[in-house]
Structures are given as C-alpha cells and as structure tokens.
DSSP file (Angstrom, degrees, kcal/mol; ACC not computed):
  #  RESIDUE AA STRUCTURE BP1 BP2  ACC     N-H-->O    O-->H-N    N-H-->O    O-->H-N    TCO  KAPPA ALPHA  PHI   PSI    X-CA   Y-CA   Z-CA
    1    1 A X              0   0    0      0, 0.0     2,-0.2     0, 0.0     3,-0.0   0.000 360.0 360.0 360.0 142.6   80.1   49.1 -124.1
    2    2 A X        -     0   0    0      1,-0.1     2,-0.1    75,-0.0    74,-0.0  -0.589 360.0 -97.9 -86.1 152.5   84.0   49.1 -123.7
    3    3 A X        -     0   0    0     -2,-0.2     2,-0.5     1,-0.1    74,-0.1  -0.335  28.0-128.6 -62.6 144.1   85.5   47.5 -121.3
    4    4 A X  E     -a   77   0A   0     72,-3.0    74,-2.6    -2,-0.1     2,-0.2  -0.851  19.8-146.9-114.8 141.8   86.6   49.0 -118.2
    5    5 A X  E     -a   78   0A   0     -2,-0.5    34,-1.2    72,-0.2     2,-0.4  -0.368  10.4-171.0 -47.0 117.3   90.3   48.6 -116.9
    6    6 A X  E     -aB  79  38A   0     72,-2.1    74,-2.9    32,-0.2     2,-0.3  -0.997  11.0-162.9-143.0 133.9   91.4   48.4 -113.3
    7    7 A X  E     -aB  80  37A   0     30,-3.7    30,-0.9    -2,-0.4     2,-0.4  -0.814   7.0-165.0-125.2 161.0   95.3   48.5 -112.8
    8    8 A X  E     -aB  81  36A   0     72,-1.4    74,-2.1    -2,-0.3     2,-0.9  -0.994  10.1-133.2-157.2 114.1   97.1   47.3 -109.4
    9    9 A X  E     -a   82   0A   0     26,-2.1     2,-0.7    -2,-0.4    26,-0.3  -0.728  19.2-171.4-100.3 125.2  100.1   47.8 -108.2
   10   10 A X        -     0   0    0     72,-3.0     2,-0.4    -2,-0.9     9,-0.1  -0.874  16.5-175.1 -99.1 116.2  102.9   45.6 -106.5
   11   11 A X        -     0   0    0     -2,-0.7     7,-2.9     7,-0.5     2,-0.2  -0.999  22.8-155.4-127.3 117.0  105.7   48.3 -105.2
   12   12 A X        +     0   0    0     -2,-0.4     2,-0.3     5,-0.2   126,-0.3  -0.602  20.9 162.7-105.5 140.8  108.3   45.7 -103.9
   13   13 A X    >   -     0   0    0     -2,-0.2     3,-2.0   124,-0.2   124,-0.2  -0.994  58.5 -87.8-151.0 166.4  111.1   46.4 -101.0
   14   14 A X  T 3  S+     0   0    0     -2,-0.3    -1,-0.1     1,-0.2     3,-0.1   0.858 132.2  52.1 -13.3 -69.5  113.6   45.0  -98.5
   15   15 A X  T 3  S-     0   0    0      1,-0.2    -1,-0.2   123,-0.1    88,-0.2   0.200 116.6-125.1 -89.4 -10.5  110.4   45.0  -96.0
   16   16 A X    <   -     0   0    0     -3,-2.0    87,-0.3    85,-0.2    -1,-0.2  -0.327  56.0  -8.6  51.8-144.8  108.4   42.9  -98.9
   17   17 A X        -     0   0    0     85,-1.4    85,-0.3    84,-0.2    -5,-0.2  -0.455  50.7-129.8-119.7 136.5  105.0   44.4 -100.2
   18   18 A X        -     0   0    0     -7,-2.9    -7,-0.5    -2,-0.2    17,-0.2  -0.511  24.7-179.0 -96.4 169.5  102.9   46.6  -99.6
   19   19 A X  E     -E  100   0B   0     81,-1.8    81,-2.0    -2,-0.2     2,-0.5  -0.882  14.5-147.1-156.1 147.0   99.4   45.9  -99.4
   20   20 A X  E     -E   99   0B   0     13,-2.2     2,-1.0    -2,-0.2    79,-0.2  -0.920  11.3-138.2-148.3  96.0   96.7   48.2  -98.7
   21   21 A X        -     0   0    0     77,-0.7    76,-5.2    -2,-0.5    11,-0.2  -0.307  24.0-121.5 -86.9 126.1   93.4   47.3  -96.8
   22   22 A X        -     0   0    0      9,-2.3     8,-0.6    -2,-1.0    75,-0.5   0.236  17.9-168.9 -39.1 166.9   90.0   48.5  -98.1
   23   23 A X        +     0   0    0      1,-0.5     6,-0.3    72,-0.2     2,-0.2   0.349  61.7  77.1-132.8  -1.1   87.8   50.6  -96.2
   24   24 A X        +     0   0    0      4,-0.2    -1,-0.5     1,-0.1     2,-0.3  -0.546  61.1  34.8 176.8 128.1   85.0   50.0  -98.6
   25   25 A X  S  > S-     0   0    0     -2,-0.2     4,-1.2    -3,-0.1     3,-0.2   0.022  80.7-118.3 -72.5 162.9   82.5   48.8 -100.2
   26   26 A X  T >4 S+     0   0    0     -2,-0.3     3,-2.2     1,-0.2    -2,-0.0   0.951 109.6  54.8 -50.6 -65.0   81.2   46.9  -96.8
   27   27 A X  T 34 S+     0   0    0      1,-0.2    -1,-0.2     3,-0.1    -3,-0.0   0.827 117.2  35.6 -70.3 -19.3   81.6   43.1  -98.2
   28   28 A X  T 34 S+     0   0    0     -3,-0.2     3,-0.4     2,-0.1     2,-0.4   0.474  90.4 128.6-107.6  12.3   85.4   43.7  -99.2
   29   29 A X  S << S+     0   0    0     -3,-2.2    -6,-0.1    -4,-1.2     3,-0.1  -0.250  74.2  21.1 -24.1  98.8   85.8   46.0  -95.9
   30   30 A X  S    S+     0   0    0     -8,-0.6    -1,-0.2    -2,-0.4    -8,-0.1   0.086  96.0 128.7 109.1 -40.3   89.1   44.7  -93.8
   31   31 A X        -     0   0    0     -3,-0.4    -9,-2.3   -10,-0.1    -1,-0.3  -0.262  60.2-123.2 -69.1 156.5   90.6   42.9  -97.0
   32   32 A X  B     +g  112   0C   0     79,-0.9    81,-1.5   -11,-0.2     2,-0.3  -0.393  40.5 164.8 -87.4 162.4   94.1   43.4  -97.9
   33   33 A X        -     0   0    0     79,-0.2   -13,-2.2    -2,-0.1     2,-0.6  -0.902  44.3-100.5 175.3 121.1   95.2   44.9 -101.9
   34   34 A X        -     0   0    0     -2,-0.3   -25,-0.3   -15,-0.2   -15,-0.1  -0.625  49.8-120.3 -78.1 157.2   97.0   46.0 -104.0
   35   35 A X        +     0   0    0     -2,-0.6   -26,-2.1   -26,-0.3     2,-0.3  -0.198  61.6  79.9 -79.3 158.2   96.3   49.5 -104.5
   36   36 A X  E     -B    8   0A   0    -28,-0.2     2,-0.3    16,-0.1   -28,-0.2  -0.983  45.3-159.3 159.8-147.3   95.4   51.2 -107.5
   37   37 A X  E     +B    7   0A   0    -30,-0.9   -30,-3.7    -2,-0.3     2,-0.4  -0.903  38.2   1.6-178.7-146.5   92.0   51.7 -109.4
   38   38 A X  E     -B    6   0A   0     -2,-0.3   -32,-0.2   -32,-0.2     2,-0.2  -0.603  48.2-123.8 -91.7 129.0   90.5   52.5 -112.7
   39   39 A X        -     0   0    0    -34,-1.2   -34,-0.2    -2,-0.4     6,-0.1  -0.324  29.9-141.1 -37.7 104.7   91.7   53.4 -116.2
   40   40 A X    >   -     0   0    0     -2,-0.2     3,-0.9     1,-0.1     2,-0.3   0.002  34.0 -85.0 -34.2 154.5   90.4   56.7 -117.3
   41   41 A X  T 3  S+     0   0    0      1,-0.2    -1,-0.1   -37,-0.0     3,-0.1  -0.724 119.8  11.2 -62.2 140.0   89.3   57.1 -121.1
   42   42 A X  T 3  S+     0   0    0     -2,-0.3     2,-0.4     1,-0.2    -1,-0.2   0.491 105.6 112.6  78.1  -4.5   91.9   57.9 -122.9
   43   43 A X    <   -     0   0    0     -3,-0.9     2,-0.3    -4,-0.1    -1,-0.2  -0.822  62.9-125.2-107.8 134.5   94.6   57.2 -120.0
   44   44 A X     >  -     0   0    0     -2,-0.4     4,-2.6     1,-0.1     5,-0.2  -0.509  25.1-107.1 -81.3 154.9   97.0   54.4 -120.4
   45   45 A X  H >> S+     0   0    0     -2,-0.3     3,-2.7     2,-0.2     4,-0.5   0.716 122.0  44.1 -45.1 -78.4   97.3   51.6 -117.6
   46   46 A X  H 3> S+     0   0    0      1,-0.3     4,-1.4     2,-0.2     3,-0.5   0.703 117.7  46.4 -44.1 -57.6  100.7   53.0 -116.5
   47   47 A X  H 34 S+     0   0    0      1,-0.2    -1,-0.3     2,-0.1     5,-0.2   0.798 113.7  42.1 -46.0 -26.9   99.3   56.3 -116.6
   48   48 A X  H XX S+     0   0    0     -3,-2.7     4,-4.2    -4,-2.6     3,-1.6   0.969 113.8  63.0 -60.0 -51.6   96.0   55.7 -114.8
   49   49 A X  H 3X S+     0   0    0     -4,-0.5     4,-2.5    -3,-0.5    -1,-0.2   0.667 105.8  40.3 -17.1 -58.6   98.5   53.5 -112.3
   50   50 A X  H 3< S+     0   0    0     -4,-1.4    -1,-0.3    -5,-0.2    -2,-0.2   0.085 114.6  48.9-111.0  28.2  100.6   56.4 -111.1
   51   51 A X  H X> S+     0   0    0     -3,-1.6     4,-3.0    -5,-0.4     3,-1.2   0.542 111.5  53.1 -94.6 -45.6   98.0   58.9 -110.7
   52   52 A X  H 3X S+     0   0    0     -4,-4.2     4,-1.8     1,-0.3     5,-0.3   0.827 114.6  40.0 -31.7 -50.7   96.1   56.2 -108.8
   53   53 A X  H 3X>S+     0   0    0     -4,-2.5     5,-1.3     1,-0.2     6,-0.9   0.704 114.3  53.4 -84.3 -10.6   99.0   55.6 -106.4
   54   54 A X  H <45S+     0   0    0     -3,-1.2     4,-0.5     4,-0.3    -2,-0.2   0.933 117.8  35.6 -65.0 -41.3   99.8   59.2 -106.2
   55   55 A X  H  <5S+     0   0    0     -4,-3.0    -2,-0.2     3,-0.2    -3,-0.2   0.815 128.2  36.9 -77.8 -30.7   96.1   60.1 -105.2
   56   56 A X  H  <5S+     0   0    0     -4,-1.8    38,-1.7    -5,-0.3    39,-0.9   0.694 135.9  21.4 -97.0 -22.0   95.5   56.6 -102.9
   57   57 A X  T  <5S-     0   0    0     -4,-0.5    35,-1.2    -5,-0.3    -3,-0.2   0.690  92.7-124.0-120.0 -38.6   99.2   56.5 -101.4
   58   58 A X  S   <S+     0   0    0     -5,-1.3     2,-0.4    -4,-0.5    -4,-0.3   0.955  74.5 120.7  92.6  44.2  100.9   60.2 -101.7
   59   59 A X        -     0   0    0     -6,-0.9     2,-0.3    30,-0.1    -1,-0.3  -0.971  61.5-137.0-132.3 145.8  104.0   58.5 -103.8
   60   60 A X  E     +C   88   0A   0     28,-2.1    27,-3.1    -2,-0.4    28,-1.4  -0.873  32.8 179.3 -80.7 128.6  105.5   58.9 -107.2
   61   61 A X  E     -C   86   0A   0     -2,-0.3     2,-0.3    25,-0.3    25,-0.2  -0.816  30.1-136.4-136.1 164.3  106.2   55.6 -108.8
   62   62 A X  E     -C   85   0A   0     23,-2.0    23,-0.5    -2,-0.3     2,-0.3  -0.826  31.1-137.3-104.2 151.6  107.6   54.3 -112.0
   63   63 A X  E     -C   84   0A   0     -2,-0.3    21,-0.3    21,-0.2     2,-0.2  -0.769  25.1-171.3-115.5-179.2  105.5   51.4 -113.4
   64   64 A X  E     -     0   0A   0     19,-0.7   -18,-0.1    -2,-0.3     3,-0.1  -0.673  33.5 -35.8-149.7-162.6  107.0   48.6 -114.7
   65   65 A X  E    S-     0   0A   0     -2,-0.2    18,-3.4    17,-0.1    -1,-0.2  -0.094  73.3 -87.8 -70.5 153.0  106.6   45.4 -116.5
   66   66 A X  E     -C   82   0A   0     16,-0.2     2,-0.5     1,-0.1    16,-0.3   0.002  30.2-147.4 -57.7 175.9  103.0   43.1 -115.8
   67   67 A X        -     0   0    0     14,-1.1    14,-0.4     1,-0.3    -1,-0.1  -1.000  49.7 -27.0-141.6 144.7  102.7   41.0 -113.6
   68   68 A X  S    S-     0   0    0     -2,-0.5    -1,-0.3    12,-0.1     2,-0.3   0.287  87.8 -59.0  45.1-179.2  100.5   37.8 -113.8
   69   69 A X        -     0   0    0     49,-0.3    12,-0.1     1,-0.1    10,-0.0  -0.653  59.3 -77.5-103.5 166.2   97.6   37.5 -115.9
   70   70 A X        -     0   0    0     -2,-0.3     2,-0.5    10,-0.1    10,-0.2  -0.049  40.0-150.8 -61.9 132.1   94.3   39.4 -116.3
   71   71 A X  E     -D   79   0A   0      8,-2.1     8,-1.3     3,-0.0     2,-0.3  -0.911  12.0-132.5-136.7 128.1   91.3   38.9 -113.9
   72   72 A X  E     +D   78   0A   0     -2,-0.5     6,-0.2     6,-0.2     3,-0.1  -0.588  21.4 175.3 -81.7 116.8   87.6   39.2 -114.4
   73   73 A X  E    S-     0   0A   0      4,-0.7     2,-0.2    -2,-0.3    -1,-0.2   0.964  71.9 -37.2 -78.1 -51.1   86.4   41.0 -111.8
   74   74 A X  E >  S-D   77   0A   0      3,-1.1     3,-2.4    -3,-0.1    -1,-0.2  -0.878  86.7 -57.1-152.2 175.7   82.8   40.9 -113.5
   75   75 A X  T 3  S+     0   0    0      1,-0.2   -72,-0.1    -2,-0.2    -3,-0.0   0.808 130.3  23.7 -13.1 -48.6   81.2   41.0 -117.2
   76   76 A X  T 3  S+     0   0    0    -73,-0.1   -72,-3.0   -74,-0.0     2,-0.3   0.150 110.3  72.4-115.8   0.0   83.0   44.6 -118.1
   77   77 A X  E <   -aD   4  74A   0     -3,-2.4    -3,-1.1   -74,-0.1    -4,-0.7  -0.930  51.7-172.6-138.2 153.9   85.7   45.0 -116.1
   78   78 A X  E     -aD   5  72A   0    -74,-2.6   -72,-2.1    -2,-0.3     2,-0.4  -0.885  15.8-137.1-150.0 119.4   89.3   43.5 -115.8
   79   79 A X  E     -aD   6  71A   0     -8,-1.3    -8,-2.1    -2,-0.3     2,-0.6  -0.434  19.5-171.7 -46.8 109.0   92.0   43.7 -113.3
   80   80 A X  E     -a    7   0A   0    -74,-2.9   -72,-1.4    -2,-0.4     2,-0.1  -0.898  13.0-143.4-117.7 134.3   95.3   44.1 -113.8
   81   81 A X  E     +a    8   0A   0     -2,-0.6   -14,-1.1   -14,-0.4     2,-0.3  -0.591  15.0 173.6-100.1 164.1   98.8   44.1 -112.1
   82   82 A X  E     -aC   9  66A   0    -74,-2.1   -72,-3.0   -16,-0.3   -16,-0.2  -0.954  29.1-127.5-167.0 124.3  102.0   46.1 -112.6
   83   83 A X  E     -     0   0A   0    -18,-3.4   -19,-0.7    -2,-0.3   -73,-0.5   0.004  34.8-171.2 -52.8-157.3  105.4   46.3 -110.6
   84   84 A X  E     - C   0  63A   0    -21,-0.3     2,-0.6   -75,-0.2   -21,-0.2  -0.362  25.3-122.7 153.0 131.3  106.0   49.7 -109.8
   85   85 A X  E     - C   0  62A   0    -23,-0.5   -23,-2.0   -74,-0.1     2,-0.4  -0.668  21.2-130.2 -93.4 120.5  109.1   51.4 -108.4
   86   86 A X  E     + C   0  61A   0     -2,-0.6   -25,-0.3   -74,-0.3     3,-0.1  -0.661  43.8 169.9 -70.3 109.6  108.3   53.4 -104.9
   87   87 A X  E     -     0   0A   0    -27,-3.1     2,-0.3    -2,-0.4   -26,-0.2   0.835  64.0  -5.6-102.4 -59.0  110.6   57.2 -106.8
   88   88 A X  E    S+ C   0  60A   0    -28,-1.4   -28,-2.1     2,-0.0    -1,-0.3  -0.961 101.3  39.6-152.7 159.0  109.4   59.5 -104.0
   89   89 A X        -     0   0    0     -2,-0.3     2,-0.7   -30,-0.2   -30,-0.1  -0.038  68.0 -94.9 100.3 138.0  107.2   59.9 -101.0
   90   90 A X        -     0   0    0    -32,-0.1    -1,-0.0   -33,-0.1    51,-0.0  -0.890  44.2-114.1-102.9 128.9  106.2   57.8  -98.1
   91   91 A X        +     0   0    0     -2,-0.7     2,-0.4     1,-0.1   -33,-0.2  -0.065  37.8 177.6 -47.4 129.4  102.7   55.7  -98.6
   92   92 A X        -     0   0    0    -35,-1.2     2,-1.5     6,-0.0     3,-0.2  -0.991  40.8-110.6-127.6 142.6  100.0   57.0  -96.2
   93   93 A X        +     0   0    0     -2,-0.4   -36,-0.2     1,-0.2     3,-0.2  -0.612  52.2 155.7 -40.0  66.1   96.4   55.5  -96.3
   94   94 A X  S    S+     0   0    0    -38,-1.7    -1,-0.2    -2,-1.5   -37,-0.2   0.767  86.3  13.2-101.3 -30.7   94.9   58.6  -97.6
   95   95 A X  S    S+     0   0    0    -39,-0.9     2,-0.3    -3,-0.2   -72,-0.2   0.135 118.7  66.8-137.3  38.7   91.9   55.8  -99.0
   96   96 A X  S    S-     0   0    0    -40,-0.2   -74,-0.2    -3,-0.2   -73,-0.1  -0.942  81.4-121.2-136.2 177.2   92.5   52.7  -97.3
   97   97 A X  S    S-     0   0    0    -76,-5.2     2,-0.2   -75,-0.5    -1,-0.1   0.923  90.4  -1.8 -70.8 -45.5   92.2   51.7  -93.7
   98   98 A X        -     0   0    0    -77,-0.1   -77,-0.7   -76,-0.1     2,-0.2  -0.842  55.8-148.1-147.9 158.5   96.0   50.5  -93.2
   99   99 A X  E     +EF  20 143B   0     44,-0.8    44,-1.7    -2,-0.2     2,-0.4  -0.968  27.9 170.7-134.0 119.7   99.1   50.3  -95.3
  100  100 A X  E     -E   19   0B   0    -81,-2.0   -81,-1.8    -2,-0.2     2,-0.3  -0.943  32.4-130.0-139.5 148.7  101.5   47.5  -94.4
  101  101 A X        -     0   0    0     -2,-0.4     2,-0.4    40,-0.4   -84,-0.2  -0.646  29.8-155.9 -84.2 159.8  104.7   45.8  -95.8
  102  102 A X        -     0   0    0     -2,-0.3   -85,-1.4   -85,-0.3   -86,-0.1  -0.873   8.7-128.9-150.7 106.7  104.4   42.2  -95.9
  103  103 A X    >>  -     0   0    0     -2,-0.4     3,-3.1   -87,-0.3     4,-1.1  -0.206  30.5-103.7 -22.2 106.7  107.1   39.9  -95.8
  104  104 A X  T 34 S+     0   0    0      1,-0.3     4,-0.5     2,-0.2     3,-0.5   0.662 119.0  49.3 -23.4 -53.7  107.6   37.0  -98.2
  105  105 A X  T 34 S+     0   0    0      1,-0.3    -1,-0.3     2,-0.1    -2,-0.0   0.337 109.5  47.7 -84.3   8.3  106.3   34.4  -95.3
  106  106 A X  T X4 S+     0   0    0     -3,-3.1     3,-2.5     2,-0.1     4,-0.4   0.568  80.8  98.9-110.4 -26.5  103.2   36.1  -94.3
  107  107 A X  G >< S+     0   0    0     -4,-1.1     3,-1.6    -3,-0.5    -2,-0.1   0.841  86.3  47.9 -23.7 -79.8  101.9   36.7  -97.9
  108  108 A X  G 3  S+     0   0    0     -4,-0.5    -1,-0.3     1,-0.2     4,-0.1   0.675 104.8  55.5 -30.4 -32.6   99.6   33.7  -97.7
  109  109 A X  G <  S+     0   0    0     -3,-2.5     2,-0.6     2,-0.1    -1,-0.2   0.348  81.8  97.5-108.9  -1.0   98.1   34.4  -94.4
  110  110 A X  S <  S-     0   0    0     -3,-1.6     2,-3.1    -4,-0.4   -79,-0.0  -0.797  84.8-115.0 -96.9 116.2   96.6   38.1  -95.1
  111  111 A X        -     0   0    0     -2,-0.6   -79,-0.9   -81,-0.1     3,-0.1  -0.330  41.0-157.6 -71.4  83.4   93.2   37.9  -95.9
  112  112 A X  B     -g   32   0C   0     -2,-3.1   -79,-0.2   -81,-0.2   -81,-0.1   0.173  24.9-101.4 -77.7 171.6   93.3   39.1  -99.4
  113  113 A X     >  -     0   0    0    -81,-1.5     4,-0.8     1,-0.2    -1,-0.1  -0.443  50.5-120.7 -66.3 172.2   90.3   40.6 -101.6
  114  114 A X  T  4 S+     0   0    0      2,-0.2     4,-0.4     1,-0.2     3,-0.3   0.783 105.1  61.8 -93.6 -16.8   89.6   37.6 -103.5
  115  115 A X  T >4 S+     0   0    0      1,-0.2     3,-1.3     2,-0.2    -1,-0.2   0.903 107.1  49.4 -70.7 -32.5   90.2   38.7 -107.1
  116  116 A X  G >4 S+     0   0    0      1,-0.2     3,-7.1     2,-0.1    -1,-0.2   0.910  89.8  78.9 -63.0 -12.7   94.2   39.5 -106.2
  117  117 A X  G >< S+     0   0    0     -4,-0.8     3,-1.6     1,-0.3     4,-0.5   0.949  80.2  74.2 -48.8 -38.6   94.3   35.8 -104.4
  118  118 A X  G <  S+     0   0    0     -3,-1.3   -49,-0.3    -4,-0.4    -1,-0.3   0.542 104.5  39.1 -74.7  -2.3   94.8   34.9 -108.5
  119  119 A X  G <>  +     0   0    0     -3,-7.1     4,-1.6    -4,-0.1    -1,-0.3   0.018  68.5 112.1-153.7  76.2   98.3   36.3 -107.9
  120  120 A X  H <> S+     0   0    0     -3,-1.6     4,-4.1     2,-0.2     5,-0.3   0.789  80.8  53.4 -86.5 -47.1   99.5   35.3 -104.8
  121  121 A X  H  > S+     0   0    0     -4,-0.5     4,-0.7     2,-0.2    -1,-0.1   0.859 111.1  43.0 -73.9 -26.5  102.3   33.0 -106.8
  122  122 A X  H >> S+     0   0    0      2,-0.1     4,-2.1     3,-0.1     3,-0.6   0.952 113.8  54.7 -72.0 -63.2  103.8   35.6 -108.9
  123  123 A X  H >X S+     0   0    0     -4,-1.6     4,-2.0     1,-0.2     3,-1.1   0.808 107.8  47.3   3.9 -96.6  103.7   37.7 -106.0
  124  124 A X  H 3X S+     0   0    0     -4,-4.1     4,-1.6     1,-0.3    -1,-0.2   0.671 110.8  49.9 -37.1 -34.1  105.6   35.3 -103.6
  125  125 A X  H <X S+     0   0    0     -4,-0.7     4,-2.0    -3,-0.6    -1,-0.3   0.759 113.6  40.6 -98.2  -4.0  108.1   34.6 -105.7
  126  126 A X  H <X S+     0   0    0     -4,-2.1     4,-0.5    -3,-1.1    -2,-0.2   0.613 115.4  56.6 -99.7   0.6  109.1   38.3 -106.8
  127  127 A X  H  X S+     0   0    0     -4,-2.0     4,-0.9    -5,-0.4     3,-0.4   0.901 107.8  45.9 -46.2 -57.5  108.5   39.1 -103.2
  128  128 A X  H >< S+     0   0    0     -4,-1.6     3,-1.0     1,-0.2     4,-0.4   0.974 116.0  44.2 -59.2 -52.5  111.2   36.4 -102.4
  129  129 A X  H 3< S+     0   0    0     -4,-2.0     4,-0.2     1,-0.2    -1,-0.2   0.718 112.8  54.3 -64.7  -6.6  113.6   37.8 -105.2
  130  130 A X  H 3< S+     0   0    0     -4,-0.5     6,-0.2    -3,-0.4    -1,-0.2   0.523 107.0  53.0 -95.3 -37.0  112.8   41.6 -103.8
  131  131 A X  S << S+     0   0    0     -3,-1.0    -2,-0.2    -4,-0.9    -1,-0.1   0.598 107.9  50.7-102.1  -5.7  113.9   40.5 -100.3
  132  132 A X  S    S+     0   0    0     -4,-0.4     2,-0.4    -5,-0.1    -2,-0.2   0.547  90.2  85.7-106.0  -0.7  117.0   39.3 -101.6
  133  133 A X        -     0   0    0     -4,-0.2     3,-0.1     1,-0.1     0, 0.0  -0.703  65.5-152.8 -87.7 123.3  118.1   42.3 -103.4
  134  134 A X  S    S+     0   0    0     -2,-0.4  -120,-0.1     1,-0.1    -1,-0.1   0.516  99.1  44.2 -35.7 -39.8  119.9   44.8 -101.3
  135  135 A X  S    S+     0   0    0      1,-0.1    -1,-0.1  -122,-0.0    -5,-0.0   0.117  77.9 120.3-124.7  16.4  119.0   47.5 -103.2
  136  136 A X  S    S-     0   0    0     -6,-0.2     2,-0.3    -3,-0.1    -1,-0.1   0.202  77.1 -92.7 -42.7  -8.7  115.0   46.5 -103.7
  137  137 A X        +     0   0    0   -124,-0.2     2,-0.5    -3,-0.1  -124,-0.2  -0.869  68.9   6.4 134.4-164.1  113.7   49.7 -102.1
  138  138 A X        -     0   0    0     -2,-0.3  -123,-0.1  -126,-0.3   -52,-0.0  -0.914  65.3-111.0-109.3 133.9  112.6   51.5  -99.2
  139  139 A X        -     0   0    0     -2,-0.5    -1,-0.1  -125,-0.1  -125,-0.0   0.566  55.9 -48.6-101.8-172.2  112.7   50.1  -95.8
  140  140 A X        +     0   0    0    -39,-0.0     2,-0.2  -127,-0.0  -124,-0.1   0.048  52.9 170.4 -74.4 136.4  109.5   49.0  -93.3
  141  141 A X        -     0   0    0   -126,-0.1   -40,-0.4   -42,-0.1     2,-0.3  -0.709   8.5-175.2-169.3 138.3  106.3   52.0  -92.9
  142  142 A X        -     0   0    0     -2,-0.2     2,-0.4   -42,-0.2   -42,-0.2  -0.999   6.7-179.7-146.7 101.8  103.2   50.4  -91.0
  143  143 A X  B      F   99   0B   0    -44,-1.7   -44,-0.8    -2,-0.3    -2,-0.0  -0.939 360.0 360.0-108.8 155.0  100.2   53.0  -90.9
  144  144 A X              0   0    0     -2,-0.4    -1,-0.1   -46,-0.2   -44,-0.0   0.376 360.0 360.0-109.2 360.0   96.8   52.4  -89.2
C-alpha cells in the first residue's frame, strides 16, 4: 500500500500564526494545528494544500517552500509542513473549533496536537522573522 501524505500549513503575519483548533477525533479535540489534511491520488502536496485550506479556512493561498522535516503520524502516513502565503479571503473555522493568530511568545504555551510539537523550532523562529517583516501579511482575526 502507498503511502498516504498529509500536508500542513504555516500562513505567517504581522499578528504571527495561525493555528487552528480541532474539533475532532475526541482524543485530539481542543488541540491547536496547523491546518490542512490529506494528499489526494494524483494531487500534489501544494495542490492538495490549497484546496485543503480553501475548503477548511475559505482562503486562497500560495504555498511555498517546506518547512521542517517529515513526521510519522503512524505506519502509512506522513505529515508534512509548507509556508503558504494568505492571497485572498479571511480564515473562518468552517472545520475547526477556533482560528487564532499566535504571537511569537505564546507559540510554546498552546497545547499543540502532538505530531506538530516536532516543529515548534522552525516555527518560532520564522514566526520571529514574520513579525519583524512589515510587510509579512494580514493583520490579527480571532474566531470562536
């Protein structure tokens, strides 16, 4: 069986990252993400990437270079991350509980699903450079 592909997105601003808390399966209920989901057959990560965030967020994105390294969620599947540039649309939850930016100095302290914890340091530090950039994006949106 081929392996299946799960792509993730970091979409970086002024306001630092957004992050996207699950509403389900029960035991990762309440934890924080980034959003995105699974590779189709036939689909490439970006593409799978910006239909994912179109369908999970309501946004158009660009995707961009990886980020961090690869993580086994389980036998067959592997997780992967990607910047991606917020082009149009404001995020709404449409399949998570909340959507929040999060600030270089809170990163750590959001109780994250545990396979993204594995890029919490790449994160933080393009968070930091993202927050020093003027021109990094689009400002502060807090949904519940």
């Amino acid at each position: 069986m081929d392996e299946q592909i799960v792509v993730a997105g970091a979409l970086f601003s002024a306001a630092g990252l957004l992050v996207a808390q699950r509403k389900r399966p029960p035991e990762l209920a309440g934890l924080w993400e980034l959003p995105g989901g699974k590779v189709a057959a036939g689909e490439s990560d970006a593409d799978a990437l910006t239909r994912e965030l179109r369908e999970e967020l309501g946004v158009e994105v660009t995707v961009g270079e990886r980020l961090g390294e690869d993580v086994a969620l389980n036998a067959g599947m592997t997780l992967r991350a990607y910047r991606a540039t917020l082009t149009s649309g404001s995020p709404q939850p449409h399949d998570h509980r909340a959507l929040r930016w999060v600030p270089a100095e809170e990163i750590d302290e959001l109780a994250w699903v545990p396979a993204d914890r594995a890029w919490l340091p790449e994160l933080a530090a393009a968070l930091s450079a993202a927050e020093q950039s003027p021109a990094s994006g689009r400002g502060p949106s807090e949904s519940a």
